[in-house]
LUMBA-539673 format. One line per field, with one value per residue (C-alpha): x, y, z; residue in one letter. Coordinates in Angstrom, 1 decimal, padded with zeros to 4 digits. Each point is the difference from the previous one (the first is absolute). Layout:
N
X X|... $
Y Y|... $
Z Z|... $
r A|... $
% end
This chain:
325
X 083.6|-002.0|-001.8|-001.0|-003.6|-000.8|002.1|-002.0|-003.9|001.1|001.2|-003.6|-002.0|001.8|-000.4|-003.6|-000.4|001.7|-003.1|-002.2|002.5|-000.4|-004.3|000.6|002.4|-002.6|-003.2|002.6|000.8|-003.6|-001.2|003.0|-001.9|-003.2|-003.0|-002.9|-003.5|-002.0|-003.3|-002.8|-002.5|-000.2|001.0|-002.3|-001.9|000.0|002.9|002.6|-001.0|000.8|003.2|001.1|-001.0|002.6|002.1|001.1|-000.1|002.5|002.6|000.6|000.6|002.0|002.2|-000.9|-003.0|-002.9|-001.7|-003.3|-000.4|-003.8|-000.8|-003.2|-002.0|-002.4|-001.0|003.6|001.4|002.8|001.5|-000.3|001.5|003.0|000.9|-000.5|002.6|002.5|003.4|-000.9|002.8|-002.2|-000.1|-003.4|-003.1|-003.6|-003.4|-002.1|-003.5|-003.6|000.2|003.0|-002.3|-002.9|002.3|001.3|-003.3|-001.3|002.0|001.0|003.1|002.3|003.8|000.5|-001.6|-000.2|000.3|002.5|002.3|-000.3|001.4|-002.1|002.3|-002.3|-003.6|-001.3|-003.4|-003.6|-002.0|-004.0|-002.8|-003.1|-003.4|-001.0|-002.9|-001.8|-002.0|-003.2|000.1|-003.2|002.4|001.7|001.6|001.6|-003.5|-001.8|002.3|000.0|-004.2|-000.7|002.4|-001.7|-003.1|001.6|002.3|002.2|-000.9|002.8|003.2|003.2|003.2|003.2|003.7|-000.2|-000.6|002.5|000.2|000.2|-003.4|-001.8|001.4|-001.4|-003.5|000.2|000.7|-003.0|-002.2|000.9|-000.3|-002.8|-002.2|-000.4|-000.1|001.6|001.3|003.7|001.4|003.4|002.3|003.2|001.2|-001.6|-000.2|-002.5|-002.0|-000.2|-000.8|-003.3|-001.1|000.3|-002.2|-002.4|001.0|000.9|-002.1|002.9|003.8|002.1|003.1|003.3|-000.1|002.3|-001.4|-003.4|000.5|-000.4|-003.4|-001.5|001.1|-001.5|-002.9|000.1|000.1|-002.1|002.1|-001.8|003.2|003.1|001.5|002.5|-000.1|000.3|-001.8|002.6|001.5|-000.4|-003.9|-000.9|-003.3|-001.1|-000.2|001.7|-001.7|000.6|-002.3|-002.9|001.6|002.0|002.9|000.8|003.5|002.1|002.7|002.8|003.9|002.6|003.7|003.6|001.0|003.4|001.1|000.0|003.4|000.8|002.6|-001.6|002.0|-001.0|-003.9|000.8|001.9|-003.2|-002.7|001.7|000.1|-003.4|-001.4|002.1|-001.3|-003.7|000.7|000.6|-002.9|-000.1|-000.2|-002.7|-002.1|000.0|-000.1|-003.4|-001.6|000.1|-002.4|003.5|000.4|003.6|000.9|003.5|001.7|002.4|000.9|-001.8|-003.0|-000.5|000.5|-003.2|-002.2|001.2|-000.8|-003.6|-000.9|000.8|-002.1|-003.0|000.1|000.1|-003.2|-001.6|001.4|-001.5|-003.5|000.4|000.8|002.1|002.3|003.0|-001.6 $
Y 026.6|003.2|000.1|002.9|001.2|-000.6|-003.6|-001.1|000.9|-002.2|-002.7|000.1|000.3|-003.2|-001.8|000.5|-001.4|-003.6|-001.7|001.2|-001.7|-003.8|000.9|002.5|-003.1|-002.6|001.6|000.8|-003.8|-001.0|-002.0|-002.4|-003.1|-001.1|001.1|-002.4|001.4|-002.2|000.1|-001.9|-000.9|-002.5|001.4|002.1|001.6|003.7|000.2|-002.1|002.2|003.2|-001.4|-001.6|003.4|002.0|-002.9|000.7|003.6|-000.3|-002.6|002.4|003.3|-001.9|-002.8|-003.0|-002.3|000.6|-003.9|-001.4|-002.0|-001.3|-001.3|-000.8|-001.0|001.7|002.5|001.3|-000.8|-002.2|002.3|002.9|-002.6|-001.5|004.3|000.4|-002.8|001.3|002.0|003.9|000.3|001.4|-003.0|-001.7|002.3|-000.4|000.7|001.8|-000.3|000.5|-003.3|000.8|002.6|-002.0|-003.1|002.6|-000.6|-002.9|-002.7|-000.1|-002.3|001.3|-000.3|003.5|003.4|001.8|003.5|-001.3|-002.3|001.6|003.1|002.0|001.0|001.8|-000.1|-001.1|000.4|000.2|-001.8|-000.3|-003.2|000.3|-000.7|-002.3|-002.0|-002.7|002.0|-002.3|002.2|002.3|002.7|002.7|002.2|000.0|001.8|-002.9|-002.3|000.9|000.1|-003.3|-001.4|001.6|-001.5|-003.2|-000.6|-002.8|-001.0|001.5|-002.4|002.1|-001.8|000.6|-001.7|-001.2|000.8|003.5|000.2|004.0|-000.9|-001.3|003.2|002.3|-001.8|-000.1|003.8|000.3|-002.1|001.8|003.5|-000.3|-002.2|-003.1|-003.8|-001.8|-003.4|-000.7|-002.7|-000.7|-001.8|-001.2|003.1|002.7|-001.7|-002.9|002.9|001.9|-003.0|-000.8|003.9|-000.2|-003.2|001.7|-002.7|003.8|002.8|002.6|000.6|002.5|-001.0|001.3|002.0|-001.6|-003.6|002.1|003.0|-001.7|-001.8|002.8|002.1|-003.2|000.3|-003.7|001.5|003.6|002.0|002.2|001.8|000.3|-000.1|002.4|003.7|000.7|-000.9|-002.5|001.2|-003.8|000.2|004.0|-000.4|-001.6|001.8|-000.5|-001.6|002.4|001.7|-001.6|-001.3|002.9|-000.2|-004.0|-000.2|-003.1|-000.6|-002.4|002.2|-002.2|001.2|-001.7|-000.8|-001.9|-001.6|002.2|001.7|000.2|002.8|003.6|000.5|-003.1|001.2|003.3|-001.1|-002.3|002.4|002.3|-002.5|-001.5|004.1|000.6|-003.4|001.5|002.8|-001.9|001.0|-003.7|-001.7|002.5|-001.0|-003.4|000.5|002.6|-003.0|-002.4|002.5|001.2|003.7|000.8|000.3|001.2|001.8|-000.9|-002.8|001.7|000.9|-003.2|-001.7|002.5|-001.2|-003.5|000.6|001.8|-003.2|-002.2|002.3|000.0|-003.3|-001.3|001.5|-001.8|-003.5|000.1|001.8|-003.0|-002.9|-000.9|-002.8|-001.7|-002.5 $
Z 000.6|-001.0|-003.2|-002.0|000.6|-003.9|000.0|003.4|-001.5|-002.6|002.2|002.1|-003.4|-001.4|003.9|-000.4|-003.5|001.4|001.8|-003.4|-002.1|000.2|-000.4|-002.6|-001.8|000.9|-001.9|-002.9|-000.4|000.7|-001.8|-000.7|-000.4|-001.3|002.5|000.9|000.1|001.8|-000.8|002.1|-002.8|-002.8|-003.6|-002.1|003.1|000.6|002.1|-002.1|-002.9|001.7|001.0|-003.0|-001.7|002.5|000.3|-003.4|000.4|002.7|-001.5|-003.0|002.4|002.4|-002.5|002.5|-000.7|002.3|000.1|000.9|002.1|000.5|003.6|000.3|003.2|002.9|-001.6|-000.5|003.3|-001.2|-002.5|003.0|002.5|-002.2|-001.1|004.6|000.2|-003.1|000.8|000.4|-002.9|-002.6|-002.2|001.2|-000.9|001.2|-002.4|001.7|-000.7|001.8|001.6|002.0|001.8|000.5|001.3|002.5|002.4|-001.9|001.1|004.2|000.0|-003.3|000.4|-000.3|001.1|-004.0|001.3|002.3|-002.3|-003.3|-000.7|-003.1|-003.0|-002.5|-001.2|-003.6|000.0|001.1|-001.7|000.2|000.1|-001.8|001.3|-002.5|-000.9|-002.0|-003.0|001.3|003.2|000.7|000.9|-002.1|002.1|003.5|001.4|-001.9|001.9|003.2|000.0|-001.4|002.5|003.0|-001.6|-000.3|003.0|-000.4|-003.0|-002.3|-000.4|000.2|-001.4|000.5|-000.4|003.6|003.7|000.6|-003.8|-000.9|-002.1|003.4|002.3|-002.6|000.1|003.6|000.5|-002.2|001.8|003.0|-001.2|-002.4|003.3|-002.5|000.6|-003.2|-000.1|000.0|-002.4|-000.1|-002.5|-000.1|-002.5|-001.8|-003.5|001.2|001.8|-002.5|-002.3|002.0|-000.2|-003.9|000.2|002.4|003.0|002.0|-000.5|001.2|000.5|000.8|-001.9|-001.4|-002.9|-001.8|000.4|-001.1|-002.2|-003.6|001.5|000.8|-002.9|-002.4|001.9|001.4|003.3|001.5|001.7|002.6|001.6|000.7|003.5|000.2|001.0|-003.8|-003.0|-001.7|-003.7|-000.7|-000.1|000.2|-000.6|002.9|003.5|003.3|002.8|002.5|-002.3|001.8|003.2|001.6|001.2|-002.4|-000.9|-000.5|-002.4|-000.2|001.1|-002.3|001.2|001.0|003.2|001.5|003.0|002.7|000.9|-003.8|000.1|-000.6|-003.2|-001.7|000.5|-000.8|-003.4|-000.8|000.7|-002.0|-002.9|000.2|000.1|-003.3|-001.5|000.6|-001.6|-003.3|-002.2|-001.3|003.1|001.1|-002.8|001.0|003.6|-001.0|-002.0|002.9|001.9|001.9|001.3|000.3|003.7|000.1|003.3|002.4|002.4|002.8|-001.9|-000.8|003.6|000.7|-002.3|000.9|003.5|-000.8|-002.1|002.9|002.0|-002.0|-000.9|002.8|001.4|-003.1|000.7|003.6|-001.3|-002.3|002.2|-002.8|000.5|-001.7|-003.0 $
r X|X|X|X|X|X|X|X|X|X|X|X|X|X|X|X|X|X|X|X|X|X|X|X|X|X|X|X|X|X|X|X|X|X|X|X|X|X|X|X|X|X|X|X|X|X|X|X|X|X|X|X|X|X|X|X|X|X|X|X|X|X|X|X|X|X|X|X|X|X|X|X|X|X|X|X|X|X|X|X|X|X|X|X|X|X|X|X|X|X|X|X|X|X|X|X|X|X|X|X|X|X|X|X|X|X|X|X|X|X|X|X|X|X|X|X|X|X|X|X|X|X|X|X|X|X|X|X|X|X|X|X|X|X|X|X|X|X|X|X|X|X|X|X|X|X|X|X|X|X|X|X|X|X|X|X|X|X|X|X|X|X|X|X|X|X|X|X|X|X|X|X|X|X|X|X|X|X|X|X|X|X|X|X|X|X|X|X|X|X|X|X|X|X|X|X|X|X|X|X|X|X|X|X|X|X|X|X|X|X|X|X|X|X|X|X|X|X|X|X|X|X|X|X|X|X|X|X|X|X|X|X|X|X|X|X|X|X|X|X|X|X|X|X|X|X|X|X|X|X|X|X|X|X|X|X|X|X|X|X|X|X|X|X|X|X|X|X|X|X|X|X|X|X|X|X|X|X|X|X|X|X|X|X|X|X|X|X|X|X|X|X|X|X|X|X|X|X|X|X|X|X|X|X|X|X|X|X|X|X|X|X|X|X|X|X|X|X|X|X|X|X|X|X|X $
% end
């Protein structure tokens, strides 16, 4: 049978359509159930804030519930390890946070390869530490800092929230860059670390803003700098570290990632969600007074960054000799 030359383009224009159709119907009906965000970290840490904060951002735009669910262990590896074993179907998201870089090269026998096994949805947020210290301390700035360590080697105690911790890797890369010796102290958390640097028991910390921010705007704490490429809105006053030692950096990438394999139109759908959700003027606010810079893009620019923070992180955790605590 002969068609029509009009009748048959239309024929091979609908033909094409069909193998869009059942993705085009899929991200329509997604989400048609609640979605789990699993998130590797206790509650009321930086990470389960961020996602609780989007979490219900995103249950509002999309009419299903996005829950929490808190997953705590090495250093985040369970929550990352139970989202690796989840259906790619869209319903199981990961947090990602600054650990999930570090862990990448920090532990040698993990489950799961992160670049490999997780597939990045969207970035959140960059967020920045602050080089902190006791008010007792001799020094007042970072140049004050760095020369009274070289005059005392070894003899300033440097806490952190544990061996790998994004407060250690931060000291470490400034050990290593600045050519000082400091003491490493770990605890089992930021909050008793942080505790024993308000007593004095520490002399220095490079911790999360938002574990730190009100101390150091009360004055119970001095901050000296902050550690990423730009001064932070959440303390303007005080400079960066780079600053000093050229070339510093480190921040802490928050994003969303999924099982691996998690059809293209169900990441697309999300990204495009979680970039709308950032754009909200409210939840920027918040995001801002957590020390956050809104990092939004797409899929592939945040697999990039992902892959540069494994990179770099990873020359720091062998400069370190930094193993699992």
């Amino acid at each position: 049978m002969r068609f029509p030359r009009r009748q048959f383009l239309h024929l091979a224009a609908g033909a094409a359509l069909l193998p869009a159709m059942p993705h085009i119907a899929r991200a329509q009906s997604y989400p048609s159930r609640p979605v789990r965000w699993i998130v590797g970290f206790a509650a009321g840490g930086p990470q389960d804030i961020v996602a609780r904060l989007l979490a219900q951002s995103l249950s509002e735009r999309l009419g299903q519930q996005f829950v929490i669910e808190n997953r705590a262990g090495a250093g985040g590896n369970i929550g990352t390890e139970a989202v690796v074993r989840s259906p790619a179907d869209g319903y199981t998201m990961l947090m990602i946070g600054p650990s999930a870089t570090i862990n990448a090269t920090l532990y040698d026998n993990l489950n799961f390869v992160f670049l490999r096994d997780i597939a990045p949805v969207a970035s959140i947020i960059r967020t920045s530490n602050v080089m902190e210290v006791h008010p007792s301390f001799p020094a007042k700035t970072v140049p004050e800092f760095i020369a009274y360590a070289k005059a005392n080697p070894g003899k300033i105690n440097m806490g952190s929230a544990g061996s790998g911790s994004s407060q250690h890797m931060a000291g470490e890369l400034f050990k290593m860059m600045a050519g000082v010796d400091m003491v490493h102290v770990p605890y089992r958390g930021a909050a008793p670390a942080l505790t024993d640097l308000l007593a004095g028991q520490v002399q220095v910390m490079f911790d999360n803003m938002t574990s730190s921010v009100e101390h150091v705007r009360a004055g119970r704490l001095r901050g000296l700098a902050v550690t990423t490429a730009a001064r932070s809105d959440a303390l303007p006053d005080l400079p960066i570290v780079g600053d000093f030692v050229p070339g510093y950096e480190a921040s802490g990438i928050y994003g969303i990632g999924v099982p691996k394999d998690t059809p293209h139109d169900i990441v697309d759908k999300l990204n495009r969600e979680i970039n709308a959700a950032l754009s909200d003027p409210k939840i920027k606010a918040r995001l801002a007074d957590l020390g956050g810079l809104i990092l939004s893009g797409s899929s592939a620019d945040f697999a990039k960054v992902l892959a540069e923070e494994v990179e770099k992180w990873g020359k720091v955790v062998k400069f370190s000799g930094a193993k699992p605590g």
